[in-house]
N, C-alpha and C positions, 0 to 999 in steps of 0.2 A: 315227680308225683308227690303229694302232699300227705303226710301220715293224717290218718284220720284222729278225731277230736275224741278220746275216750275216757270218759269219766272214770275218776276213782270212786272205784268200790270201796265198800267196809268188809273189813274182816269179818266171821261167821261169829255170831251172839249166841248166848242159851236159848235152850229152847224155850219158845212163846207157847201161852196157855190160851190168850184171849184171840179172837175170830174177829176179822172188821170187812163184810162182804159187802161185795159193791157188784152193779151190772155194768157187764161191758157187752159190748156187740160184736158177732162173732171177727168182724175186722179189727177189730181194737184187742181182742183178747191174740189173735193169730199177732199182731206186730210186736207183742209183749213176748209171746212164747217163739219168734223168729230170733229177736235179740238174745234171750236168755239161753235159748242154742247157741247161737253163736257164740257169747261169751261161757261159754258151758257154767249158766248157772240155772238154780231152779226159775221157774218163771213166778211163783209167788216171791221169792225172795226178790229179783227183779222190779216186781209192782212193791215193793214193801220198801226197797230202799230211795226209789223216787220220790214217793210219796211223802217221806222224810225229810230226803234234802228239800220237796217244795213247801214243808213246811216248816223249816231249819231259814228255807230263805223269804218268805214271808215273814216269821216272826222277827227277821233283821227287819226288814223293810217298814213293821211298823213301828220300829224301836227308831226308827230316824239312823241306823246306821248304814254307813253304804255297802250295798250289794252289788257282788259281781256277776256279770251273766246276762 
């Protein structure tokens, strides 16, 4: 059996002041809060840290350097 494919997290930051809300559908918000049970984290922290590496790895992508993934 094959170990599943799990991204490294970031260690925990200071706490944030600023708010950046977005809507999701109640499908999209349950698959976000499924995972972040499972890896026992909050589920804002979860969408917070995606949101990052995709745009960690877009700004490579328009910088002409290669992206993995």
């Amino acid at each position: 059996m094959e170990k599943p494919n799990i991204p490294t997290l970031p260690v925990r930051q200071v706490t944030r002041k600023r708010i950046f809300a977005i809507r999701l559908t109640d499908r999209e918000r349950a698959e976000i809060e499924a995972l972040a049970k499972q890896l026992r984290l909050p589920d804002s922290y979860m969408a917070r840290h995606f949101i990052l590496e995709a745009v960690a790895y877009h700004r490579k992508a328009q910088q002409g350097e290669r992206v993995e993934g």
